[in-house]
Steps between C-alpha positions, in 0.01 A plus 500: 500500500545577156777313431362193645237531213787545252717162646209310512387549157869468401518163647132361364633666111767250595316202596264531193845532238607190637185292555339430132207359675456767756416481899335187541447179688627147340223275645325543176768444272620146340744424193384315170799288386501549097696265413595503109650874551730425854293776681197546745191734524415658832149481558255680750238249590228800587490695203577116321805710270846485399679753707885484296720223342825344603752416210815292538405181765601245256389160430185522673333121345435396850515751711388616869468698744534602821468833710657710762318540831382879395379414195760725325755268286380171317787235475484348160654132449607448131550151304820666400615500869442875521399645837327863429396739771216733331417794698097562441505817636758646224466263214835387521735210549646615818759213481583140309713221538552203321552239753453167297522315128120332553214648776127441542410726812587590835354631853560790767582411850244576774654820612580637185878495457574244279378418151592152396492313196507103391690438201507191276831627355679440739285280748433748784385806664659815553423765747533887437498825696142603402668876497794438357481183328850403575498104528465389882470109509555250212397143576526257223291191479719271511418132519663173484828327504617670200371857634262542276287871464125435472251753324293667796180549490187619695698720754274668775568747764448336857469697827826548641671608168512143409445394211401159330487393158498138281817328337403360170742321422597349842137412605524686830349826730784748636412760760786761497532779832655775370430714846857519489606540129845466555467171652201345322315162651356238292263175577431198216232317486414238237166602323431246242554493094566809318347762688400789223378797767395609835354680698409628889176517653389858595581442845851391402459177633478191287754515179316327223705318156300367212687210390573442101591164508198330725193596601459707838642786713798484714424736828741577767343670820784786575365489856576160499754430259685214698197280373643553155289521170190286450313423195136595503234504192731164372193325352263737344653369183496137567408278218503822213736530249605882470444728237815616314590873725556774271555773802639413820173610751620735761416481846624839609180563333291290721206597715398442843129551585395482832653102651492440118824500251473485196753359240588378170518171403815414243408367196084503556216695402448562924510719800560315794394604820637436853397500842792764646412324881681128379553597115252237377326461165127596521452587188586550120349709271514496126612794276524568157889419458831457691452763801848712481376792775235407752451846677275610789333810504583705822156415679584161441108431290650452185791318344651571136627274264705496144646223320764423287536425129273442337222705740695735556224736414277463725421576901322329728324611849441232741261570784633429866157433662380242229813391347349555197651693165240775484660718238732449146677740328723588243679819552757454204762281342744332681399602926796495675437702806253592751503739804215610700498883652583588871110400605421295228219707291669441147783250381739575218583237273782504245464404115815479329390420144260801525767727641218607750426492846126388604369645825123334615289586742504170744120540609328573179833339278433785242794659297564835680853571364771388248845670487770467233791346553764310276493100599400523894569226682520554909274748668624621845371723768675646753227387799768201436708669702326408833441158406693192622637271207372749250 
């Protein structure tokens, strides 16, 4: 039996040389996205630390993320078109590609296989092996007569390894199956004036646009998407002349409390917030500047708010029950980020100016925590990985 001992202790000296973080779970572990040095910081949510850094990603100025179903590998979407798989386990980039000239995001399929991005340069999405990252599908967004390639936007995972997003340029909604990559199948729907992001409800249901160029929301029911794309919230800013927009709001970052949505409005100093049953107005509710995130806390009792330029410092916590702001903070120069832990018990909020990260406590809102880091911009955690559209 001895020499079981020996091989077994052989094999764990192994596993520890090649594991810098050592045996461990992921579900605790996210990535801060610092920007100004083309790397990210691997974070562990429970002891609120930096665990190791990542060096090489790129142009990382708007960058996102998304995870693999085990939590192990964050897929890291560069402006520079770079496409980086970071292994958190090893502190390493495990592989990189760059797939485009211009890219804002991307999304993983619902089983896990493909990682695909949406490019502005050139209009379109790819789709990658998620092991291999060798290119599987590339769609372009092509649009009229003169075949035209819109900038994409807003693209969303759908059930079904579908996978919607926004044209821009062309005004319209796509839904693209790529259950068969090889032979990918895409639907159009016209969506209204320069859609600028999207997003899916958790349930994967309803694909949402926020539309640039008029007031409202295109929505196109997936489960029903031979009704096309109607326009709901189309008069909330009847009669008001907007504000000029210094950030582009972002309704990935939108919140959904209960049969209430919650959303920002372009160009105003508001939160709207829906009915999810028939996606009516019932309500708006002022805030300190132009909302840019509008985030729910996982309990769904509080919703989280920054602004752009020039509030940009500040953070404000909007109670669900009363649909009141109870709470205003300002956690640093220049917010750009939020994200909430697994349950919900602390969010961690990114100030790029102070080259910090801010973590509160969500019941008491005191400072518990702030962690260097050099410009942070997106915060991501890898309970993503089990969440639709996320």
């Amino acid at each position: 039996m001895r020499w079981i001992a020996v091989l077994f202790g052989v094999l764990l000296a192994g596993c520890s040389a090649q594991a810098p973080l050592g045996l461990r779970g992921t579900g605790d572990l996210g990535i801060v996205i610092e920007r100004a040095s083309g790397r990210v910081a691997i974070v562990d949510t429970s002891a609120r630390s930096v665990l190791a850094r990542v060096e090489g990603l790129g142009d990382l100025s708007h960058a996102s993320a998304v995870f693999s179903r085990d939590g192990r590998y964050a897929y890291v979407f560069g402006r520079d078109g770079g496409l980086t798989k970071v292994d958190l386990l090893l502190a390493r980039i495990d592989r990189r590609v760059i797939q485009a000239g211009n890219s804002i995001g991307g999304a993983i399929s619902q089983d896990g296989r493909l990682v695909v991005a949406q490019n502005y340069e050139p209009g379109g999405i790819k789709a990658f092996d998620a092991a291999t990252l060798e290119l599987a599908a590339d769609v372009p967004a092509a649009y009229g007569d003169a075949g035209k390639r819109s900038k994409v936007v807003g693209l969303a995972d759908l059930p079904g390894n579908r996978f919607a997003y926004a044209l821009f340029d062309a005004g319209e909604i796509r839904v693209t199956d790529l259950s068969d990559p090889a032979r990918p199948k895409t639907a159009t729907y016209p969506a209204g004036t320069q859609p600028y992001d999207g997003l899916v409800t958790p349930d994967g249901r309803h694909f949402l646009a926020g539309l640039f160029g008029e007031d409202g929301v295109a929505m196109l029911d997936t489960w029903q998407p031979e009704l096309g794309a109607r326009k709901i919230l189309a008069d909330y800013g009847r009669g008001q002349e907007k504000l000029p927009v210094f950030k582009m709001p972002h309704l990935r970052g939108w919140a959904v409390a209960g049969r209430k949505a919650y959303l920002p409005a372009i160009g105003r100093h508001e939160v709207l917030v829906a009915d999810t049953a028939d996606w009516r107005l019932t309500r708006r509710i002022p805030v300190k500047g132009q909302p840019v995130f509008v985030m729910a806390r996982p309990d769904g009792r509080q919703v989280w708010v920054n602004f752009a330029f020039p509030d940009n410092g500040w953070v404000q916590v909007i109670d669900t029950q009363t649909g009141e702001v109870v709470q205003t903070l300002q956690p640093g120069r220049a917010v750009l980020h939020m994200e909430f832990t697994p349950r919900g018990e602390a969010v961690w909020i990114s100030a790029r100016d102070d080259n910090a990260v801010v973590i509160y406590d969500t019941t008491s809102f005191a400072r518990v925590a702030t962690l260097p880091a050099d410009s942070p911009s997106g915060i991501f955690f890898t309970t993503r990985a089990a969440r639709t559209g996320f």
